[in-house]
C-alpha positions as CSV (number, residue, x, y, z in Angstrom):
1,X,4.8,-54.2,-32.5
2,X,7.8,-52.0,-32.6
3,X,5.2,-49.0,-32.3
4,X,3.8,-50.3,-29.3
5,X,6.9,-50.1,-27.4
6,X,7.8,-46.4,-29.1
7,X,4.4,-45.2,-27.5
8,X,5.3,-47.2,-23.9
9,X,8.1,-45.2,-24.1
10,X,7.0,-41.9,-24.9
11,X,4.1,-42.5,-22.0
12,X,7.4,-42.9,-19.6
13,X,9.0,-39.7,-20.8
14,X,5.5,-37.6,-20.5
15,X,5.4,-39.2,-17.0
16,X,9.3,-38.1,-16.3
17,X,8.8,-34.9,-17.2
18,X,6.8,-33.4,-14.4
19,X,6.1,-29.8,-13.9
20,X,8.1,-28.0,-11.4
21,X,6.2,-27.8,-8.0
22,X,4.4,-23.8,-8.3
23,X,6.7,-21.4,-5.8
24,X,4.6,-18.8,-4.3
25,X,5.1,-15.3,-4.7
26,X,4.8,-13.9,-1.1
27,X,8.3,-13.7,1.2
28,X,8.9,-16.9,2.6
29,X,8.3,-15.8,6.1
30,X,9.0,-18.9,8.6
31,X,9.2,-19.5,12.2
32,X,11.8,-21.6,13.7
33,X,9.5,-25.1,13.1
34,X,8.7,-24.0,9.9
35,X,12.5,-23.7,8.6
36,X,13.4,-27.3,10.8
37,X,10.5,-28.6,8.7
38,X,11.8,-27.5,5.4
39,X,15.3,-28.1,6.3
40,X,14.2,-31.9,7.0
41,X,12.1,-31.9,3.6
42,X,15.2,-30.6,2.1
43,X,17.4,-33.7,3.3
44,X,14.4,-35.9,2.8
45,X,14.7,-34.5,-1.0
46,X,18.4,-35.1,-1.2
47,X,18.1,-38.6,0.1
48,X,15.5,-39.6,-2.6
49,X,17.7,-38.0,-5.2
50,X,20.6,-40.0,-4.2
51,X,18.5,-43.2,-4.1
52,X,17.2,-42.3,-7.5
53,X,20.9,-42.1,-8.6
54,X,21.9,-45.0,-7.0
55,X,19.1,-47.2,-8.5
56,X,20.2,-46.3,-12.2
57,X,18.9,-43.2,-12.3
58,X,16.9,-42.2,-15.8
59,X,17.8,-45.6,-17.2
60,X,15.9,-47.6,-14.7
61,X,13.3,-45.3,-13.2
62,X,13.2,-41.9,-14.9
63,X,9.6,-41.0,-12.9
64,X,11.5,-41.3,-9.4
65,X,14.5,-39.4,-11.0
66,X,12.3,-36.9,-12.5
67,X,10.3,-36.7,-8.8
68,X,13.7,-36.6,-6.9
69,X,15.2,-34.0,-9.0
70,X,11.8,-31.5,-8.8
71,X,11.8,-32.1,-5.2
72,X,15.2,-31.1,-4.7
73,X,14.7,-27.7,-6.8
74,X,12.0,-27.1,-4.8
75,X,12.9,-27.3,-1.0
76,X,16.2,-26.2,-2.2
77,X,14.5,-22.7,-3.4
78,X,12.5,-22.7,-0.4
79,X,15.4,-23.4,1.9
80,X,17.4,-20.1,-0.4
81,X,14.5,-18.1,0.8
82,X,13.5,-18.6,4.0
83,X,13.0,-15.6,6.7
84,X,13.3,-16.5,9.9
85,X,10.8,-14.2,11.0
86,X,10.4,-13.7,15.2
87,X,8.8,-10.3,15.5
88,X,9.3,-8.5,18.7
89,X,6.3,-9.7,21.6
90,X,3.7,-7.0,21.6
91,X,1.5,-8.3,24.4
92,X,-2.3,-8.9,23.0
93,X,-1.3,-8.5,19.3
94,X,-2.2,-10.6,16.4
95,X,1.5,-11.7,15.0
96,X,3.2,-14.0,12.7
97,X,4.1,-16.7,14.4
98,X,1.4,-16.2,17.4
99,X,-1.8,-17.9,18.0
100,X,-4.7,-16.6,17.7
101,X,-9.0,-17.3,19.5
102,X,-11.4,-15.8,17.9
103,X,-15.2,-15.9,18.0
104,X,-17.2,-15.2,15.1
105,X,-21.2,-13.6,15.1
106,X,-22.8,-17.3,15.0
107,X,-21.0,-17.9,18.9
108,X,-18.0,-20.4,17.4
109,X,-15.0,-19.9,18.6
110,X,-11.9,-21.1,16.6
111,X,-8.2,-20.6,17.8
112,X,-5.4,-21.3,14.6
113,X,-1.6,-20.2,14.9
114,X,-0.6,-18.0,12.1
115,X,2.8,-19.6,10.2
116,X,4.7,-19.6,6.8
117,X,2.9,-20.7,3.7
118,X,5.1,-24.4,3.9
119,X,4.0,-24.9,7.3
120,X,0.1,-24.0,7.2
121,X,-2.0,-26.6,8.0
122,X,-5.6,-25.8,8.8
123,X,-6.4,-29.3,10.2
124,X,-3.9,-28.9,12.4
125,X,-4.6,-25.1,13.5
126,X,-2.0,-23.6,11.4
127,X,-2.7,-20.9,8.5
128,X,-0.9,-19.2,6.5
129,X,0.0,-15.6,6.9
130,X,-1.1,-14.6,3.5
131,X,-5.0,-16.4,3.8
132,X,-7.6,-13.8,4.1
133,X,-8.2,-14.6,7.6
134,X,-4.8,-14.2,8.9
135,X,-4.5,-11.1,6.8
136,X,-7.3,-9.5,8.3
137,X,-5.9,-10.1,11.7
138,X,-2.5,-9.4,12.1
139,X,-1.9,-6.4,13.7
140,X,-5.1,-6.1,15.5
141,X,-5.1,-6.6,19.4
142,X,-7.2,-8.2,21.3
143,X,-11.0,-6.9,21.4
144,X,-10.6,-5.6,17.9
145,X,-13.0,-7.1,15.3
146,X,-12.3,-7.9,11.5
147,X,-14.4,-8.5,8.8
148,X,-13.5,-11.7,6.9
149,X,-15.6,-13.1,4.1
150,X,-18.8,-10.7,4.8
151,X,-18.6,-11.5,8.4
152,X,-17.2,-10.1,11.6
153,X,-15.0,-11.8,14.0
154,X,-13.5,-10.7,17.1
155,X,-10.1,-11.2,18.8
156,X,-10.2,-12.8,22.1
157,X,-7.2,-13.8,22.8
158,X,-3.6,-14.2,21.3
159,X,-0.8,-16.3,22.8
């Protein structure tokens, strides 16, 4: 019996220890929502942390103190290397930070805003500046066209 509760034990250690959350290589470029948003996730993180404490920390819970404490490494890194990035408004010119209508050869049109890799979110019309798409674009004005994944696409408009 005693061997039962060694291995419920170790289960809960394997479970505590949880990998750190993967930090990408690019410059965290972000516009002004984008570091509001990590800043919140950042005091989100230091609120579970100090719950986590609060409740025992690894004596009671050691997976939401093991969560907590990855969290908090994470947005804290995050938060250390943010870029407020607001490039200068060149009228017609795929930016970071801009948005962005496209139409592609098949007649769809698709319009997506083109934001830091913490604040992409393709279901909401937000990619990152480092996906293919928005790497093929930026820089190009309106009328220019792009190949992306064997296919054209052309700028119609950027906002």
């Amino acid at each position: 019996m005693a061997v039962a509760f060694t291995r419920e034990e170790d289960y809960e250690a394997q479970a505590a220890d949880l990998p750190d959350r993967p930090i990408s290589p690019h410059a965290n470029l972000v516009t002004a929502e984008g570091l509001a948003a990590i800043e919140a996730e950042l005091a989100q993180a230091r609120a579970a942390y100090s719950a986590a404490q609060a409740a025992g920390g690894v004596s009671s819970d050691r997976t939401a103190m093991a969560r907590a404490t990855r969290d908090l490494r994470y947005w804290s890194a995050r938060r250390a290397s943010a870029q407020l990035t607001e490039p200068a408004l060149i009228p017609g010119q795929v930016q970071f930070g801009r948005t962005v209508r496209i139409g592609r050869e098949d007649g769809r049109e698709q319009a997506f805003r083109i934001v830091g890799e913490d604040e992409a979110d393709p279901a909401a019309g937000k990619i990152s500046y480092v996906a293919p798409l928005a790497r093929a674009l930026l820089g190009k004005s309106v009328g220019d066209e792009a190949m992306v994944a064997g296919s054209a696409v052309e700028v119609l408009a950027v906002d």
